[in-house]
TIDO-703899 format. One record per residue: residue number from 0; residue in one letter; x, y, z of N, C-alpha, C in turn. Coordinates in Angstrom, 3 decimals. Example, Ala and Ser with C-alpha at 12.3 -4.5 7.8 and 13.67 -1.06 7.14 Angstrom:
% residues 2
+-----+------+----------+----------+----------+----------+----------+----------+----------+----------+----------+
! seq ! type !      n.x !      n.y !      n.z !     ca.x !     ca.y !     ca.z !      c.x !      c.y !      c.z !
+-----+------+----------+----------+----------+----------+----------+----------+----------+----------+----------+
!   0 !    a !   13.190 !   -5.690 !    7.800 !   12.300 !   -4.500 !    7.800 !   13.200 !   -3.300 !    7.800 !
!   1 !    s !   12.850 !   -2.250 !    7.080 !   13.670 !   -1.060 !    7.140 !   12.900 !    0.030 !    7.870 !
+-----+------+----------+----------+----------+----------+----------+----------+----------+----------+----------+
END
This chain:
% residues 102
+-----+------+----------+----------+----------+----------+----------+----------+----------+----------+----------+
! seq ! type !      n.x !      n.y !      n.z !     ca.x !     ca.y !     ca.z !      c.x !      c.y !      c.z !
+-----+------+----------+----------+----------+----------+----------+----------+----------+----------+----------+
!   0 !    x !    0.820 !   -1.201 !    0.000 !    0.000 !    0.000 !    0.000 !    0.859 !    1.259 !    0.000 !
!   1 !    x !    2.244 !    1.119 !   -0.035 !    2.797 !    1.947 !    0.452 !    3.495 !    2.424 !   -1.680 !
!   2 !    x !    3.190 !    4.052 !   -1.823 !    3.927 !    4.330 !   -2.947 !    5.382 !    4.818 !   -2.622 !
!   3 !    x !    6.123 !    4.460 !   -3.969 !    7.341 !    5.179 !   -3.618 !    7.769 !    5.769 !   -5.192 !
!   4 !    x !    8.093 !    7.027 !   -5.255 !    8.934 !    7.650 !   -5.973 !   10.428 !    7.978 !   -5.777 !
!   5 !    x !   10.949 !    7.795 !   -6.835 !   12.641 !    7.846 !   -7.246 !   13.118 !    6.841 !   -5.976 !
!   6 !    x !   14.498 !    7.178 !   -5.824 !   15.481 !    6.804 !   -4.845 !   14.982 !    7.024 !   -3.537 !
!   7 !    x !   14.938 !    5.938 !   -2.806 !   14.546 !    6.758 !   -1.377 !   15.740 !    7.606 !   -0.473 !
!   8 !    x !   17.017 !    6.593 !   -0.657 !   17.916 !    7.393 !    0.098 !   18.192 !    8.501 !   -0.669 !
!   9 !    x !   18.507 !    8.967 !   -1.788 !   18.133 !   10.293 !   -2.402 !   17.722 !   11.148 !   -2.386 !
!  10 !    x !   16.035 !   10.953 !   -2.639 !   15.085 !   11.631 !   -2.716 !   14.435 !   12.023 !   -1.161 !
!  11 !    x !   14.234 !   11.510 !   -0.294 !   14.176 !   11.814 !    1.347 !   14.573 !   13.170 !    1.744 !
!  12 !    x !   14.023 !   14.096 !    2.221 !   14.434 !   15.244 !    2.674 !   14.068 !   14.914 !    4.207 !
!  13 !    x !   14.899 !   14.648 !    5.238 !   14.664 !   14.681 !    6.461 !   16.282 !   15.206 !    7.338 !
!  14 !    x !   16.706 !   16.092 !    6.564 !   17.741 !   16.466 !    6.958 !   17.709 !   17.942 !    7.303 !
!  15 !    x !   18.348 !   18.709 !    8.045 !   18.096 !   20.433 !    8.042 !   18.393 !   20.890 !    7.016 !
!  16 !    x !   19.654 !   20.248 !    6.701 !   19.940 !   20.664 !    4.997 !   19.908 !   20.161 !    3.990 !
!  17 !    x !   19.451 !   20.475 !    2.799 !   19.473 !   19.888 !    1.499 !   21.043 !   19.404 !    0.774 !
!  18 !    x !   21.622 !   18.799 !    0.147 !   22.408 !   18.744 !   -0.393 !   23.223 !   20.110 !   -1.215 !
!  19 !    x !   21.840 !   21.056 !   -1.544 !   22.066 !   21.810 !   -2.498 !   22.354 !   23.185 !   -1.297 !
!  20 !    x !   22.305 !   22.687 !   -0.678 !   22.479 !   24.187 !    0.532 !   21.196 !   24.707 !    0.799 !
!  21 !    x !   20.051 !   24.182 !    0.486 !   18.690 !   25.036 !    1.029 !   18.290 !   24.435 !    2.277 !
!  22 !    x !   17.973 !   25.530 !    3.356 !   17.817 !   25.378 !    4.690 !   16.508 !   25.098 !    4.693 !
!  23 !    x !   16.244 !   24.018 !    6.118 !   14.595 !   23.678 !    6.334 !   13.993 !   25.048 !    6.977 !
!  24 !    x !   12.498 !   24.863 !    6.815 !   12.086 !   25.936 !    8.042 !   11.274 !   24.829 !    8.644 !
!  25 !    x !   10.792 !   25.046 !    9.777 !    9.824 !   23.899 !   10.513 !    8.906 !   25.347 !   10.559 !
!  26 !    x !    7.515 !   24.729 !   10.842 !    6.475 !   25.704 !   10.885 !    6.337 !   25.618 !   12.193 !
!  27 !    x !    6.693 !   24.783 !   13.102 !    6.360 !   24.440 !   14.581 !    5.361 !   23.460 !   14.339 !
!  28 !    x !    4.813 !   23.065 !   13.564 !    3.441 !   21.983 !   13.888 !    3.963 !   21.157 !   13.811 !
!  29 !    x !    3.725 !   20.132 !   14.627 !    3.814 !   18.918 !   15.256 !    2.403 !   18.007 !   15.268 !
!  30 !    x !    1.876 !   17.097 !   14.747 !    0.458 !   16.436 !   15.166 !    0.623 !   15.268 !   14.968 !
!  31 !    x !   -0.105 !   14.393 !   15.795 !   -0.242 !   13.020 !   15.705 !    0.607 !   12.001 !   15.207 !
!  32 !    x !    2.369 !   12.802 !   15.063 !    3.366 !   11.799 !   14.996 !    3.637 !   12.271 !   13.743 !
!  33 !    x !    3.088 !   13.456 !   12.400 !    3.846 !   14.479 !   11.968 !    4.408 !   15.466 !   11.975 !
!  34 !    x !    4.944 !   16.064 !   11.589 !    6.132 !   17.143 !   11.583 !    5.919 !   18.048 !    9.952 !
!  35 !    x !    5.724 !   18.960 !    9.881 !    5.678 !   20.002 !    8.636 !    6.366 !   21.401 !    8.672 !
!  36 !    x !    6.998 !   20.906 !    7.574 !    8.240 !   22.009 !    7.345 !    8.216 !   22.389 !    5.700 !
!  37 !    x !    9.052 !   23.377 !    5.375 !    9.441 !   23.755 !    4.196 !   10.799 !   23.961 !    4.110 !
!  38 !    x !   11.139 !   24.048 !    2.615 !   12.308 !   24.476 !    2.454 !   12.796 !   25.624 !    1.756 !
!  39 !    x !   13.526 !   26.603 !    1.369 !   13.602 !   27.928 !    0.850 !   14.201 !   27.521 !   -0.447 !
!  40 !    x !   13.592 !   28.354 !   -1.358 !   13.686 !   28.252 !   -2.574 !   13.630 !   27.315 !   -3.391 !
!  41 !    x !   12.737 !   26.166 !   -3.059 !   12.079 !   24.661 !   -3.513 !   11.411 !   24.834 !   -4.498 !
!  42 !    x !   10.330 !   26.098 !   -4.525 !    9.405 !   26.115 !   -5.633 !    8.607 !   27.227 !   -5.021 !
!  43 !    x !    8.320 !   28.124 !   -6.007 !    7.336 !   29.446 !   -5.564 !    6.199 !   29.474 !   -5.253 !
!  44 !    x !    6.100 !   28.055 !   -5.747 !    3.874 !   28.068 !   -5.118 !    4.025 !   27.421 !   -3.840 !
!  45 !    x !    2.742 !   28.190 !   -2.371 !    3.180 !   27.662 !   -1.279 !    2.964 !   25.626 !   -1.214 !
!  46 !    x !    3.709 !   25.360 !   -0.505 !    3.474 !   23.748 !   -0.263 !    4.456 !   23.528 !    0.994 !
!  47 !    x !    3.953 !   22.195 !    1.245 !    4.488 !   21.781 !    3.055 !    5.145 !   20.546 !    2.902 !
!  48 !    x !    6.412 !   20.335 !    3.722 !    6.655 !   18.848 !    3.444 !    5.762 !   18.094 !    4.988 !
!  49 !    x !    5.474 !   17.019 !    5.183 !    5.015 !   16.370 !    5.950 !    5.953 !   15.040 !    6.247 !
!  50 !    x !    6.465 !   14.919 !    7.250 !    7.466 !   14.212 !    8.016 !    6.637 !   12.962 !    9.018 !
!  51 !    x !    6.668 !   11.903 !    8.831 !    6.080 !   10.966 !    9.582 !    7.331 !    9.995 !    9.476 !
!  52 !    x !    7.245 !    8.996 !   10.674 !    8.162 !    7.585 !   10.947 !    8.510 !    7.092 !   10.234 !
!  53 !    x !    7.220 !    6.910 !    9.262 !    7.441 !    5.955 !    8.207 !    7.746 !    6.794 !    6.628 !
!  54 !    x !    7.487 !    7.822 !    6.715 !    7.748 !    8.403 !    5.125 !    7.535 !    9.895 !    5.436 !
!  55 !    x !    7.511 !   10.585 !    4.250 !    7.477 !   11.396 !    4.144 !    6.748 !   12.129 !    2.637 !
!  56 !    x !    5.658 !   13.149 !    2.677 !    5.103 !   13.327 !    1.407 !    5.311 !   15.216 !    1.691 !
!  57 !    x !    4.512 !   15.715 !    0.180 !    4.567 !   16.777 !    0.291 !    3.702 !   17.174 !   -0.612 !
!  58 !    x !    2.465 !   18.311 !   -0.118 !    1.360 !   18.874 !   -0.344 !    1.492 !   20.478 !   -0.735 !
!  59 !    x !    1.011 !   20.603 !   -2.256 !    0.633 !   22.059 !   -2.545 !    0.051 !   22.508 !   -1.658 !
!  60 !    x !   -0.008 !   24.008 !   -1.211 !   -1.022 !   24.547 !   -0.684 !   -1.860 !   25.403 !   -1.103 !
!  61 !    x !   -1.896 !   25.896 !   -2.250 !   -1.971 !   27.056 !   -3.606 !   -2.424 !   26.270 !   -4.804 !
!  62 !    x !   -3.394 !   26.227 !   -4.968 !   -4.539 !   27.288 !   -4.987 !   -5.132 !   26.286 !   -4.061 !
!  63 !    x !   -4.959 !   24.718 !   -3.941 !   -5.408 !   24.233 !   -3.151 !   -4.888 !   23.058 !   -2.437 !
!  64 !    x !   -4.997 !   22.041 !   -1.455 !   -3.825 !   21.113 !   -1.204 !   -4.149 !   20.015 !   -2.650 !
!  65 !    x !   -2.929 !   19.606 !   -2.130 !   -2.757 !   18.479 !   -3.464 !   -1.509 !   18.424 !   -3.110 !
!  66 !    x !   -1.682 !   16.452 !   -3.300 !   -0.251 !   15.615 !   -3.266 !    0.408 !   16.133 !   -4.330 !
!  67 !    x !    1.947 !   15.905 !   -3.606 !    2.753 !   16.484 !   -5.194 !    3.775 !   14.883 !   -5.215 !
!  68 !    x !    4.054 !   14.407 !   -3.942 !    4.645 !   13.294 !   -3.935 !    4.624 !   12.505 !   -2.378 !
!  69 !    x !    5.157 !   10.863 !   -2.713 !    4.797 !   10.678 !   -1.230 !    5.945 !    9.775 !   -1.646 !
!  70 !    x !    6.604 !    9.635 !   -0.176 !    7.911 !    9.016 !    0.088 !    7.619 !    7.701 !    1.355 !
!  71 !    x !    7.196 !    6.516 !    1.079 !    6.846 !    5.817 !    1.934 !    5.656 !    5.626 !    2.898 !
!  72 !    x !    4.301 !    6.321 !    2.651 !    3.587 !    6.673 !    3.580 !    2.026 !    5.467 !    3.186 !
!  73 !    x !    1.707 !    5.142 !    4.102 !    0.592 !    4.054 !    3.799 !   -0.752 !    5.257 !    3.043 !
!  74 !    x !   -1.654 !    4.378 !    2.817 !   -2.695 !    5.216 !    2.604 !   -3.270 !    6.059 !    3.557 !
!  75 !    x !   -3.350 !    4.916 !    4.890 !   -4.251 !    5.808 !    5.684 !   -3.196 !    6.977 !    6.059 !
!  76 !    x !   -2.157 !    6.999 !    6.577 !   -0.732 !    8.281 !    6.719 !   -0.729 !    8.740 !    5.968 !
!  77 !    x !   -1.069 !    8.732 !    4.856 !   -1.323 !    9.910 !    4.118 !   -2.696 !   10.856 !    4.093 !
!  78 !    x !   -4.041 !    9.762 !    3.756 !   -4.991 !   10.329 !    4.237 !   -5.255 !   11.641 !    5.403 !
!  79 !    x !   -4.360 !   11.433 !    6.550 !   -4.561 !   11.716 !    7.882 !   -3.534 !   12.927 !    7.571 !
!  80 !    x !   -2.221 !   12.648 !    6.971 !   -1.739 !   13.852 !    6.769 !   -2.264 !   14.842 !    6.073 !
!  81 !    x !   -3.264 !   14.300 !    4.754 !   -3.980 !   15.572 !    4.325 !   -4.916 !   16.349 !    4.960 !
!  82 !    x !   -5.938 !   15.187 !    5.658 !   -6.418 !   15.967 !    6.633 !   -6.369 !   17.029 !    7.675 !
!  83 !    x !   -4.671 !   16.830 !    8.645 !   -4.142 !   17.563 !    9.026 !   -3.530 !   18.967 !    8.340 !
!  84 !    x !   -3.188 !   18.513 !    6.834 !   -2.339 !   19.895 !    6.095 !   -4.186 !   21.066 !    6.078 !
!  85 !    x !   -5.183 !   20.288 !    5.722 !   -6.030 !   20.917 !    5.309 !   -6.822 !   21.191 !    6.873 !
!  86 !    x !   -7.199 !   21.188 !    7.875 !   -6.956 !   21.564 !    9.035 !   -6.391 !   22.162 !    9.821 !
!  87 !    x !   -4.785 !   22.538 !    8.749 !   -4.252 !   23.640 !    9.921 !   -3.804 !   24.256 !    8.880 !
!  88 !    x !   -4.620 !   24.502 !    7.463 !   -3.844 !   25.220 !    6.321 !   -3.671 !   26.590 !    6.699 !
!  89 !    x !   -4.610 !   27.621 !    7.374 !   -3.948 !   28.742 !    7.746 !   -2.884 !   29.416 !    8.854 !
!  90 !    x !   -2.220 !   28.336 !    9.677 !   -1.453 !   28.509 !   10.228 !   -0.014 !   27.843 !    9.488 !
!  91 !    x !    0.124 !   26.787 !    8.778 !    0.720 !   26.367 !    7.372 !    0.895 !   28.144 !    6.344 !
!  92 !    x !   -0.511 !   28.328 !    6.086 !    0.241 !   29.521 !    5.238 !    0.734 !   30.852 !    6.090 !
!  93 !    x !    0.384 !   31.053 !    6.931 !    0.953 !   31.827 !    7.605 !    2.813 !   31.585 !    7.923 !
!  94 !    x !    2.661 !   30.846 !    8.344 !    4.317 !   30.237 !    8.575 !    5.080 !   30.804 !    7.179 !
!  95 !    x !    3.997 !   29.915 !    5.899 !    5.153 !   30.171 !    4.942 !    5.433 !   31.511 !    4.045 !
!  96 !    x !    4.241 !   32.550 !    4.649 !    4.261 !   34.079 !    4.180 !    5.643 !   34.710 !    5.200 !
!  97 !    x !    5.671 !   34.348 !    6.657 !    6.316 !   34.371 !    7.432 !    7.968 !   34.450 !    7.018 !
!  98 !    x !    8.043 !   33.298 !    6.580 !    9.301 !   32.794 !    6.080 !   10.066 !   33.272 !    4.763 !
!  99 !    x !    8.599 !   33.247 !    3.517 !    9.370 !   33.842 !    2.520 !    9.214 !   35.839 !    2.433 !
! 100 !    x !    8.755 !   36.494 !    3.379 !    8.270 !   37.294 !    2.922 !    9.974 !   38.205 !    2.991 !
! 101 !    x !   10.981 !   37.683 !    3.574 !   12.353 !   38.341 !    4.027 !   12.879 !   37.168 !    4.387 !
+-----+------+----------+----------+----------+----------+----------+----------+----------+----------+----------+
END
């Protein structure tokens, strides 16, 4: 049940830093055993990465959520993470106006 795109040891962002030198931001949210963060200069439309045990995915937030990819995450962990991105989307965009605005 579980999808996977590209390389996992590769493709995995669970590090502060990217390979390429782009720094994480954490938004502070924490829920039910995820973690959501961004990274600077990833891509100009807002989106969140979502950090769980088992994987990791990452959700547009602009114009609306939507999977963009998922890195190990069952259905229902993902389900639950969208739920959560779309449940706390205005404190999500706030963070990331926060972050890129300077």
């Amino acid at each position: 049940d579980r999808h996977q795109d590209g390389d996992d040891d590769h493709d995995r962002r669970q590090h502060d830093e990217r390979d390429d030198g782009e720094k994480e931001s954490a938004t502070g949210l924490r829920l039910a055993g995820f973690r959501f963060y961004f990274f600077s200069r990833e891509e100009p439309r807002g989106h969140v990465h979502v950090q769980h045990a088992d994987g990791e995915v990452r959700f547009r937030v602009e114009p609306r959520v939507e999977l963009c990819v998922n890195y190990g995450l069952t259905s229902h962990e993902l389900a639950e993470a969208q739920r959560l991105v779309e449940e706390h989307l205005d404190e999500i965009s706030r963070a990331w106006a926060r972050h890129f605005s300077g």
